[in-house]
ROKEKE-781006 format. One record per residue (C-alpha): z, x, y; chain. Coordinates in nm, 4 decimals. Example, Ala and Ser with C-alpha at 12.3 -4.5 7.8 and 13.67 -1.06 7.14 Angstrom:
2
0.7800, 1.2300, -0.4500, A
0.7140, 1.3670, -0.1060, A
END
This chain:
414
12.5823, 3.5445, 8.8523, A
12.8422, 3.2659, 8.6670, A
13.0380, 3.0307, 8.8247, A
13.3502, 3.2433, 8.7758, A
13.2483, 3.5677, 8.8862, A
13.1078, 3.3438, 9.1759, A
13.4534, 3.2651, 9.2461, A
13.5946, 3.5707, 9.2076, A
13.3748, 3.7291, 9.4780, A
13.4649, 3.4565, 9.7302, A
13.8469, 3.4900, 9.6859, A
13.7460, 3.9325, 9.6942, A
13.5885, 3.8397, 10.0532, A
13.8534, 3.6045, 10.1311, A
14.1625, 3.8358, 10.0646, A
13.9729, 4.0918, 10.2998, A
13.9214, 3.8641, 10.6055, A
14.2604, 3.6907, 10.5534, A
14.4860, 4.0423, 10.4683, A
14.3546, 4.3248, 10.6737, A
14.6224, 4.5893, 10.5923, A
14.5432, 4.5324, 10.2461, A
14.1692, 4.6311, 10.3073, A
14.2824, 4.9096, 10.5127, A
14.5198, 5.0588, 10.2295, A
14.2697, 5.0161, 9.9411, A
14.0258, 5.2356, 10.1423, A
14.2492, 5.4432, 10.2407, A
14.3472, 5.5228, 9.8684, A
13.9701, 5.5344, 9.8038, A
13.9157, 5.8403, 10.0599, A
14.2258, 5.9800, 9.9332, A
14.0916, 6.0276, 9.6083, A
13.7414, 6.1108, 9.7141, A
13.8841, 6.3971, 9.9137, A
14.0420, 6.5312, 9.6365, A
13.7504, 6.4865, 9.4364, A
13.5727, 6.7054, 9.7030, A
13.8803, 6.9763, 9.7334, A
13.8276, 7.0510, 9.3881, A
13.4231, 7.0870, 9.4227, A
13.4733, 7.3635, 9.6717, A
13.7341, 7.5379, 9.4458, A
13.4620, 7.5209, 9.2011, A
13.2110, 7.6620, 9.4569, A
13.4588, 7.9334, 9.5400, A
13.5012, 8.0290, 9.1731, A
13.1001, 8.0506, 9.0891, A
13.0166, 8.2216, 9.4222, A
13.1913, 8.5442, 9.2587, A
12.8399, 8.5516, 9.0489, A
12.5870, 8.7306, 9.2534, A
12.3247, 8.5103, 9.0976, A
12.5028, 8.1928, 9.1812, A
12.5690, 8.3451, 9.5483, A
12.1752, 8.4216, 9.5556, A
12.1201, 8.0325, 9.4625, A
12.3554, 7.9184, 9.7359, A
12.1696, 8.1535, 9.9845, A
11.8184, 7.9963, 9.8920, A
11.9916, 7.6290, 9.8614, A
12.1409, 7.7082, 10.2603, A
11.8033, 7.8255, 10.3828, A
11.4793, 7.7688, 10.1921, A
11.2215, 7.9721, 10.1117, A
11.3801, 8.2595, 10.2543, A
11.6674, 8.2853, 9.9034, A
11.6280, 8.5999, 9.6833, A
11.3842, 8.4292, 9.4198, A
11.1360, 8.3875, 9.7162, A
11.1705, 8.6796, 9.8773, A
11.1527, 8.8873, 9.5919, A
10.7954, 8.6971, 9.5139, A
10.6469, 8.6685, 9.8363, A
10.7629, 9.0712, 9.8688, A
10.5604, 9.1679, 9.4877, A
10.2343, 8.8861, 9.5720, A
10.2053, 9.1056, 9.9427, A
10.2455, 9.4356, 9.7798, A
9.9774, 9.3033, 9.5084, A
9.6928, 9.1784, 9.7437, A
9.6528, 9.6073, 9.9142, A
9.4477, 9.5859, 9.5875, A
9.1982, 9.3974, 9.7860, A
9.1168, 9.6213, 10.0716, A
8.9108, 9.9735, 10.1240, A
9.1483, 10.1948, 10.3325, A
9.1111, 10.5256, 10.5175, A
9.4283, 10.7432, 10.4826, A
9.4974, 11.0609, 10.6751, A
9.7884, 11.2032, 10.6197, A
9.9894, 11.5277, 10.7766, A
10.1904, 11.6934, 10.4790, A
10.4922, 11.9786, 10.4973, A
10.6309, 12.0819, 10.1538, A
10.9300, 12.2978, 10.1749, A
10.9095, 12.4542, 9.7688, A
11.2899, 12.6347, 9.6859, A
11.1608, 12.6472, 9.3342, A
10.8559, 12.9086, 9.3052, A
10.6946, 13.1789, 9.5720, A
10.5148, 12.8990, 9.7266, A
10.7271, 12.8468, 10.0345, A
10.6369, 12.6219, 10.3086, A
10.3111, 12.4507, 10.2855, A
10.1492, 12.2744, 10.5740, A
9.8365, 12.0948, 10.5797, A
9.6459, 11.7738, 10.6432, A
9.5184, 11.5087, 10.3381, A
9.2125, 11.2872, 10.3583, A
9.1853, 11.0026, 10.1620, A
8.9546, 10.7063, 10.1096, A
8.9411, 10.3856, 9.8861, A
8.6697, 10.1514, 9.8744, A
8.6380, 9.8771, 9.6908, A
8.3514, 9.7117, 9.5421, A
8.3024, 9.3943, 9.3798, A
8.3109, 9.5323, 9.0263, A
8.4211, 9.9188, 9.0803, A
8.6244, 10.1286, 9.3270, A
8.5574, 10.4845, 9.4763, A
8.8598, 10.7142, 9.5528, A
8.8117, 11.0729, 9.7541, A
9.1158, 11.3197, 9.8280, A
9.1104, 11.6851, 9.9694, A
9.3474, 11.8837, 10.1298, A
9.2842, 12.0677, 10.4112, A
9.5899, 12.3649, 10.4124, A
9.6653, 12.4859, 10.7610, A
9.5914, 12.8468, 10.8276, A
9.4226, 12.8647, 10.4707, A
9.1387, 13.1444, 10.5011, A
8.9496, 12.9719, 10.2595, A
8.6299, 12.8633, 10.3893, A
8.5779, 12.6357, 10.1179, A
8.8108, 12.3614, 9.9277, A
8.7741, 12.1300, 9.6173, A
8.7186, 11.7853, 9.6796, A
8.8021, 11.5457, 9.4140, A
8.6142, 11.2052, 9.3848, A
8.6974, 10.9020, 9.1141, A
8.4369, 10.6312, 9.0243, A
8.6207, 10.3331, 8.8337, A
8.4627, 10.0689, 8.6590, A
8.5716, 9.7226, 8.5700, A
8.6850, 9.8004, 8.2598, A
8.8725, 10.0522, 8.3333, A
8.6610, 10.3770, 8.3003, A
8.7152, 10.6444, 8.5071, A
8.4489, 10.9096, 8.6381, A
8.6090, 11.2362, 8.7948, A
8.4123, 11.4596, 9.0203, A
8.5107, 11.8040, 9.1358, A
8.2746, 11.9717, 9.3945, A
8.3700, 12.2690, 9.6114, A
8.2571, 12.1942, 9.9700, A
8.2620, 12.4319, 10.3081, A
8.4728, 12.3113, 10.6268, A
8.1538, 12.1610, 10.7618, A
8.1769, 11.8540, 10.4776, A
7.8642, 12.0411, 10.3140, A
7.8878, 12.0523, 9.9723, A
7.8114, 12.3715, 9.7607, A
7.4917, 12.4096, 9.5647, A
7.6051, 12.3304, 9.1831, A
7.4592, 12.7113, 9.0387, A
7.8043, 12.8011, 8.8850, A
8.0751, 12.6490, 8.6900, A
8.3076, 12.5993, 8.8980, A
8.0871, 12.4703, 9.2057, A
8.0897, 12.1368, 8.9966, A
8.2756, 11.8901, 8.7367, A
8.2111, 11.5978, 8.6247, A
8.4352, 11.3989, 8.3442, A
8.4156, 11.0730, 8.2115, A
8.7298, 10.9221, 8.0831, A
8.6714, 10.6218, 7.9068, A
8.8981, 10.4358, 7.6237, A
8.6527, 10.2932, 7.4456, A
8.5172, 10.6699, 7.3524, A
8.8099, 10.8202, 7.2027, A
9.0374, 10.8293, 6.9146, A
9.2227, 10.5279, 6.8814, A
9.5381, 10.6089, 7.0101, A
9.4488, 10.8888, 7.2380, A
9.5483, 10.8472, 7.6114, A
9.3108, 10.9175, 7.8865, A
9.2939, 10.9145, 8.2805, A
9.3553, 10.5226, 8.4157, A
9.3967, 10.3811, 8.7485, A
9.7290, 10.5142, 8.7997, A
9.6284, 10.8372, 8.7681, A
9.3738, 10.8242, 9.0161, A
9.6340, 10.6959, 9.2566, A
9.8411, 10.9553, 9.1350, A
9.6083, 11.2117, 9.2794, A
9.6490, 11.0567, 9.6166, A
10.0065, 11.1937, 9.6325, A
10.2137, 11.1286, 9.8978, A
9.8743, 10.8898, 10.0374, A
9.9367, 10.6607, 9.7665, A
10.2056, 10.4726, 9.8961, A
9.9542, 10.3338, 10.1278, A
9.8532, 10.1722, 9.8382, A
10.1651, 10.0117, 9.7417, A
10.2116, 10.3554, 9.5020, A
10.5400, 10.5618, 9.4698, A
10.6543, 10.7903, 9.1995, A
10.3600, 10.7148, 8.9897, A
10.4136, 10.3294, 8.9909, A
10.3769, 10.0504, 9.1804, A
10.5910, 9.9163, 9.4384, A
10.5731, 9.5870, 9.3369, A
10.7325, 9.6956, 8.9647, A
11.0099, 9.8319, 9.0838, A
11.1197, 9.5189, 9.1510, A
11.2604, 9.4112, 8.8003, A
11.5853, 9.2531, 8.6466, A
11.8699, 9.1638, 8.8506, A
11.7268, 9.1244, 9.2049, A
11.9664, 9.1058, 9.5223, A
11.9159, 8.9930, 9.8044, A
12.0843, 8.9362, 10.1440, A
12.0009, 8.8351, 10.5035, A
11.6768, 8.6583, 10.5758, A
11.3332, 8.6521, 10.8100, A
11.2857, 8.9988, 10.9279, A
11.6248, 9.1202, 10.8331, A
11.5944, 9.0370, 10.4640, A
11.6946, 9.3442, 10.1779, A
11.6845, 9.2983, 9.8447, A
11.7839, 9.5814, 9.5541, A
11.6929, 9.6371, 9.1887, A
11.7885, 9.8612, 8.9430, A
11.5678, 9.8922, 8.6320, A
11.4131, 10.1672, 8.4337, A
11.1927, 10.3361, 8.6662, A
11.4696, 10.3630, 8.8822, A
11.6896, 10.2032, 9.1723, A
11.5102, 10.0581, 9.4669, A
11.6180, 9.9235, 9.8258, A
11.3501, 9.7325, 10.0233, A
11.4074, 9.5991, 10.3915, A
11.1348, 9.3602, 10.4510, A
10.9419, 9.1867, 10.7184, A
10.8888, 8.7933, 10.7095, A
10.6350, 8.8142, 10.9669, A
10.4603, 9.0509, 10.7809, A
10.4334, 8.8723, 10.4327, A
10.7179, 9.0653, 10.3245, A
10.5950, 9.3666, 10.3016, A
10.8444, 9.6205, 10.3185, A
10.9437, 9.8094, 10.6124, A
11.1796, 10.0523, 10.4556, A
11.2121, 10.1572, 10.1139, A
11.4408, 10.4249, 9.9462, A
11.3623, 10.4754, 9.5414, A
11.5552, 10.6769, 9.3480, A
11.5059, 10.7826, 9.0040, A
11.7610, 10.9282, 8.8207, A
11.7001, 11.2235, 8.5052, A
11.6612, 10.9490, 8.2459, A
11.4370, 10.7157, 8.4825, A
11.0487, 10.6867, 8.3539, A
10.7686, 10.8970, 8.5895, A
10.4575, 10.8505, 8.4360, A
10.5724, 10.6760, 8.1018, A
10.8513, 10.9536, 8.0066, A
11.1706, 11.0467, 8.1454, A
11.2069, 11.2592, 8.4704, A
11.3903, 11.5178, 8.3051, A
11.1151, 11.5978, 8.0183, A
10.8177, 11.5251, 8.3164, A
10.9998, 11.7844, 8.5769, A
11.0739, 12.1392, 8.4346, A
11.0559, 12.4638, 8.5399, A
10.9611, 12.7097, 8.3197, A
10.9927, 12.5241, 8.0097, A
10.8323, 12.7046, 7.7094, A
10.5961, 12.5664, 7.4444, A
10.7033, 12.5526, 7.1000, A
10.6826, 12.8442, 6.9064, A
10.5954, 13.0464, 7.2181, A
10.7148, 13.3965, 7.2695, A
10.8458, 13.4435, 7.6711, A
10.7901, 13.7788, 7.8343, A
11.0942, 14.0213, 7.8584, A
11.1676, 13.9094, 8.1766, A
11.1476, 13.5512, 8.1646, A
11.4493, 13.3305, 8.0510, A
11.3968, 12.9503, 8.0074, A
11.6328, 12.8331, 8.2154, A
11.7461, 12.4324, 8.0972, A
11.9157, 12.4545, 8.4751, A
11.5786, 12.4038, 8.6397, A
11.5372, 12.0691, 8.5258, A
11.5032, 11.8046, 8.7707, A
11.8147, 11.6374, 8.7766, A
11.7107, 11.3332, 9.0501, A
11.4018, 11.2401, 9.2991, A
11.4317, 11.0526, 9.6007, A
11.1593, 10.8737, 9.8576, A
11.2235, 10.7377, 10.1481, A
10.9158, 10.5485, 10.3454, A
10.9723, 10.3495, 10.6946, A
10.6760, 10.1524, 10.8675, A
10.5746, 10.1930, 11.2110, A
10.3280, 9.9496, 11.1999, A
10.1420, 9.6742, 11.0246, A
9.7665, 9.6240, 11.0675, A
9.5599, 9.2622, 10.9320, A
9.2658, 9.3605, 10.7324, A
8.9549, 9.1489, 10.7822, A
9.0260, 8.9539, 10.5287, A
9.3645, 8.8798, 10.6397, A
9.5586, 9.0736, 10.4746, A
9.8778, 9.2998, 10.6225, A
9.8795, 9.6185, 10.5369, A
10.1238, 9.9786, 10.6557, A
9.9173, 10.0924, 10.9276, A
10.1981, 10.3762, 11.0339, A
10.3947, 10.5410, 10.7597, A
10.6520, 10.8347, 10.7553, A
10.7278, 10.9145, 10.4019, A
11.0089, 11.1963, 10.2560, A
10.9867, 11.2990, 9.9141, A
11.2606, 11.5139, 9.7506, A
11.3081, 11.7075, 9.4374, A
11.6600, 11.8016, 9.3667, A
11.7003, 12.0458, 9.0834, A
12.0227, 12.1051, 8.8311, A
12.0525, 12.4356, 9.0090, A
12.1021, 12.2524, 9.3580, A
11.7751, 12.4035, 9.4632, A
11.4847, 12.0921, 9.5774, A
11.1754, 12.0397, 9.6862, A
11.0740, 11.8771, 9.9594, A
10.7526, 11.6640, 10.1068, A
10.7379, 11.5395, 10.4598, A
10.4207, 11.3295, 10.5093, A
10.3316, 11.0824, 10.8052, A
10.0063, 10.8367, 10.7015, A
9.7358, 10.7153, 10.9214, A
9.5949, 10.3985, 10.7761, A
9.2703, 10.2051, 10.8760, A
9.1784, 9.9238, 10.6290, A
8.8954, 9.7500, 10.5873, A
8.7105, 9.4643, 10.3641, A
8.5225, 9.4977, 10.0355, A
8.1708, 9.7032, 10.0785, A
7.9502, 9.5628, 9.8698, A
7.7863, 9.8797, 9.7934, A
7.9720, 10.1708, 9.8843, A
8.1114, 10.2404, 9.5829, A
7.8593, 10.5282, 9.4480, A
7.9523, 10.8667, 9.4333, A
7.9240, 11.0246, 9.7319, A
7.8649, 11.3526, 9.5738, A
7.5746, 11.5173, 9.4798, A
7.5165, 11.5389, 9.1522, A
7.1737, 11.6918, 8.9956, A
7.0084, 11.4714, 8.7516, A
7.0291, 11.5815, 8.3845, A
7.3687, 11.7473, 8.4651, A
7.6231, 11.7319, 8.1975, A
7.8760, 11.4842, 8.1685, A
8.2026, 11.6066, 7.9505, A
8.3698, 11.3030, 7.7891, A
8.7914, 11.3487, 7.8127, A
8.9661, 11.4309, 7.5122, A
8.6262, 11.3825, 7.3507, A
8.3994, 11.6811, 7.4707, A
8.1927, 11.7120, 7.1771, A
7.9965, 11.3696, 7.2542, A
7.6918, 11.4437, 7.4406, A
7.6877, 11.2765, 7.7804, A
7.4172, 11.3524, 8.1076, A
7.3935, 11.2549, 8.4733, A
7.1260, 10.9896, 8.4756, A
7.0804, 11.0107, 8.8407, A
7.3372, 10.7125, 8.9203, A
7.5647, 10.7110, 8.6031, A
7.6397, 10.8962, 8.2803, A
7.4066, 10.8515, 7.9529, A
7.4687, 10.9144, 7.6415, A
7.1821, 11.1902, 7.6001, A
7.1224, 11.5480, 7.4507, A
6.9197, 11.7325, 7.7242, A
6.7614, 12.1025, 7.6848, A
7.0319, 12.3656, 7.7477, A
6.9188, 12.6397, 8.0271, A
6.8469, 12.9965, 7.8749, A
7.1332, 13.1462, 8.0664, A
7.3302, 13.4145, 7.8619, A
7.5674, 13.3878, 8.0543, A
7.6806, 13.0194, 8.0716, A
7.9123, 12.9350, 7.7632, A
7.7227, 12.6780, 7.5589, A
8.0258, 12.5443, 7.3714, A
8.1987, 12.2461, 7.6368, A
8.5477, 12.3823, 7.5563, A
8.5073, 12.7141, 7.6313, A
8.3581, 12.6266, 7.9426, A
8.7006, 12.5611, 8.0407, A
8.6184, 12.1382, 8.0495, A
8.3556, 12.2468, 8.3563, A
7.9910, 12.0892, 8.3596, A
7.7281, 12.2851, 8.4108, A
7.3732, 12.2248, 8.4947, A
7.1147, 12.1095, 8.2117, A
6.7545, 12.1233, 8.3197, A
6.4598, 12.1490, 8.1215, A
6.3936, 12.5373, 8.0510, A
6.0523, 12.6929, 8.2300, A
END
């Protein structure tokens, strides 16, 4: 510091002590002007807070961690990690059908996932109340870690004992696998083994043949926070609402999706996946039978609450209690209608669980989807590429498409 500015300082501090209402005025203008400065801030703040994405930043800024960015995060990462549990899934189901002679259906669903360290193992059945059937189909899934999936068919009695395979329809066994078909030719994935879960599915953190967790897309909002925190999305697979539960990782509590005719189901719009009565082209109806453009599905609709959360052994929270309502409305005004409640017991990875459970004879024939002409077997514990001797049976089609995509036995003739 110079001389000068030395001096200047001095006679600064010496004007202050000697003239105290000069002091007092100068700061006074100083707050004056700060307070103005501040006035206009908050008109600014009023101004931006019109934006729901700045009013989402001003949330998270008031309370961290609990703003829409992390909510929406922690909400997707929870509904994520069900991928890492085995669950048991029994599920009471009432569908209420206005479309076709089906009527009311009643019935109970069984369903199991286990997971392995490099493969999964997914069972369904349906048992239908007051069915007189004796026996039912159960359907069984085997995927690998690359993706291949191997569906099994088997007809079993109401005593869980599983039918001898001497017909064709006793047994199937497909092998869907990318890596064996066309370029460009679509077969069964992951999804659509959840799929065949139905309503059971959502257990999984699957709804409307998607997951949960990408639903949540685009322009998130969110309000509220800790247990009372909802956020909303609207993208293409349709518009969801999610209540969810801090204390529960943010999993969701409540959820109502709704997907409107031109949302995506399955990778194509609702209104070209749902139709009644819907010829083929270049396919000549009956007399009697009118394709009606009326019976397209105009919207669908779940709603899923939470009774109760469950921890996993390996720590993870998962729906223990679920009531789920599934509806189908129709351009007619006629719907459809599935009431389900879910039982869920999870539990950790088995390390080698994850064989199929059904019995399938060694040598039997393995059909490859959308590719039945390759020549697959059962090798005992997984499907071969191998020609074996076809049984002299007259009466068993010996071309795979005829046989209506069914396996049938191969064993060495006598």
């Amino acid at each position: 510091m110079s001389i000068s500015q030395a001096s200047s300082a001095k006679a600064v501090v010496v004007s202050l002590r000697i003239d105290g209402s000069w002091a007092t005025y100068a700061l006074f203008r100083i707050g004056f002007r700060l307070n103005r400065v501040r006035q206009v801030l908050l008109v600014i703040a009023a101004v931006l807070c019109a934006s729901p994405i700045a009013r989402n930043c001003l949330a998270e800024e008031r309370a961290p961690g609990d703003g829409v960015f992390h909510a929406a995060s922690e909400c997707r990462a929870s509904l994520k990690s069900l991928g890492g549990i085995s669950m048991h899934i029994t599920g009471t189901v009432e569908v209420t059908n206005e479309i076709d002679a089906l009527g009311a259906v009643a019935g109970v669903r069984v369903s199991e996932v286990v997971r392995c360290q490099n493969r999964e193992r997914v069972s369904t059945y349906f048992d239908q109340q007051g069915s007189s059937q004796q026996e039912q189909f159960r359907n069984e899934y085997i995927v690998d870690e690359d993706g291949a999936v191997l569906a099994i068919q088997a007809m079993f009695d109401r005593q869980g004992r599983q039918r001898p395979a001497w017909r064709l329809s006793d047994l199937s066994v497909m092998l869907a696998d990318q890596r064996l078909v066309k370029q460009g030719t679509t077969v069964r994935n992951r999804g659509d083994v959840y799929f065949a879960l139905q309503e059971s599915g959502a257990a999984l953190g699957w709804v409307g043949r998607a997951h949960l967790a990408d639903y949540i897309q685009g322009e998130v909002k969110a309000e509220g926070s800790g247990d009372a925190t909802l956020i909303a999305s609207q993208g293409p697979l349709g518009d969801v609402e999610m209540s969810l539960s801090q204390t529960h990782g943010y999993l969701p509590n409540s959820i109502r999706i709704r997907k409107r005719a031109d949302s995506l189901y399955g990778g194509e719009k609702v209104a070209s996946a749902f139709s009644v009565r819907k010829p083929l082209p270049n396919t000549v109806l009956p007399p009697d039978t009118e394709a009606s453009p009326s019976n397209a599905v105009r919207s669908m609709e779940w709603r899923m609450n939470v009774g109760a959360y469950e921890r996993a052994p390996n720590g993870v929270w998962y729906p223990a209690q679920i009531a789920l309502v599934q509806t189908h409305l129709f351009d007619d005004g006629r719907k459809n209608v599935t009431k389900s409640r879910l039982s869920v017991v999870g539990n950790d990875r088995a390390p080698d669980a994850c064989g199929p459970q059904t019995l399938i004879p060694k040598g039997y024939a393995v059909y490859v989807e959308k590719a039945s002409q390759l020549p697959y077997r059962w090798s005992g514990s997984d499907p071969e590429p191998g020609v074996p001797e076809l049984p002299l049976d007259e009466t068993l089609p010996t071309n795979p498409i005829s046989a209506g995509g069914k396996s049938r036995m191969l064993l060495p003739t006598p």
